[in-house]
matplotlib code that plots the C-alpha trace (Angstrom):
import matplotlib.pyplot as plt

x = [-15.4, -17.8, -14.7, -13.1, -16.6, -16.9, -13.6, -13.7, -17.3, -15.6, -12.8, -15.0, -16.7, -14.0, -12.4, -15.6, -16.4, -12.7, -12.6, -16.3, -15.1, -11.5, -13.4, -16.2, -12.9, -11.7, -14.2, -15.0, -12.0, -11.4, -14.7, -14.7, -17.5, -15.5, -12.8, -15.3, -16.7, -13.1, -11.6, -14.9, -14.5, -11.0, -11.8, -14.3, -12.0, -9.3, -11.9, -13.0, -9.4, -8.4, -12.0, -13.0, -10.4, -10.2, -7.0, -5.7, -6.4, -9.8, -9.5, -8.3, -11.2, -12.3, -16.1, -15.5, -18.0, -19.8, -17.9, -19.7, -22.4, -22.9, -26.6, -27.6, -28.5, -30.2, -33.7, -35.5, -37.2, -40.7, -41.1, -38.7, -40.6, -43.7, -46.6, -48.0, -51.1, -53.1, -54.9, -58.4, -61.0]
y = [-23.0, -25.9, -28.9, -26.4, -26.1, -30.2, -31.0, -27.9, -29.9, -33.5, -32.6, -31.0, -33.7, -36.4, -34.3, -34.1, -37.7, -38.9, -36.3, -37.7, -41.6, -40.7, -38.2, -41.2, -44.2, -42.0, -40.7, -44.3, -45.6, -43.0, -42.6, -39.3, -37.3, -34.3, -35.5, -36.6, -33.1, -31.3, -33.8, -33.4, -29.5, -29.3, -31.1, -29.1, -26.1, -27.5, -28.1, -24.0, -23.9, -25.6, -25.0, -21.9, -19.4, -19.4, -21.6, -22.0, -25.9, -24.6, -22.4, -24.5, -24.7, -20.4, -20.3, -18.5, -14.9, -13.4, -10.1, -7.1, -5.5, -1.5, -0.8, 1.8, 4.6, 7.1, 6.6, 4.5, 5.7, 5.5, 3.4, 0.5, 0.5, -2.5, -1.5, -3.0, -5.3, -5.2, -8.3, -8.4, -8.8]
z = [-55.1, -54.7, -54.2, -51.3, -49.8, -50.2, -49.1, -45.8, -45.2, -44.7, -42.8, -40.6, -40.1, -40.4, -37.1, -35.0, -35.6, -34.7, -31.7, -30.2, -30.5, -29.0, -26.4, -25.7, -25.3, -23.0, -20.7, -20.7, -19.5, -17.2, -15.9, -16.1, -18.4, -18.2, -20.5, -23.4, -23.2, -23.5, -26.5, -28.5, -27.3, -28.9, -31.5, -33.0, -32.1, -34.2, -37.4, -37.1, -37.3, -40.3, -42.2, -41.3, -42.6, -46.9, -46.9, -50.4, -50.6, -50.5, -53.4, -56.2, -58.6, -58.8, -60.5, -63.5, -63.3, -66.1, -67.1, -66.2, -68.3, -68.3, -68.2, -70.4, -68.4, -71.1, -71.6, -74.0, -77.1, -76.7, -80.0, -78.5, -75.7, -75.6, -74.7, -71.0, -71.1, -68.3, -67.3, -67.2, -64.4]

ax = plt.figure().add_subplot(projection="3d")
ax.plot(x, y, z, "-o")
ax.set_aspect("equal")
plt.show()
């Protein structure tokens, strides 16, 4: 459903945004690159986690389908059928 897909999208983004400031604080104080790279790293690894599988707080609103319509399978009549116009050239 379209709110799951909204609400997966900003808590993907809420995570990798709040990992990449904690990650760049850190690597900062520490004066290390290294640990920016591994906190943004298990950041996004913990927003595949919690968006990526179908969860059922992402499936709260279902799309409601059209039912299914058997297609006629015998053939037409020729007198329903329209004739084709061709265009001209």
């Amino acid at each position: 459903d379209y709110k799951g897909q909204k609400l997966a999208e900003q808590i993907f983004q809420g995570i990798i945004l709040v990992s990449a400031i904690i990650g760049f604080i850190c690597g900062y104080i520490t004066e290390q690159f290294g640990w920016t790279v591994y906190i943004v790293i298990a950041g996004f690894a913990l927003s595949c986690l919690l968006t990526l599988p179908p969860w059922p707080m992402y499936r709260r609103n279902p799309l409601e389908w059209l039912p299914v319509q058997e297609s006629g399978t015998e053939e037409k009549k020729p007198a329903d059928r329209k004739p084709k116009r061709h265009a001209k050239s």
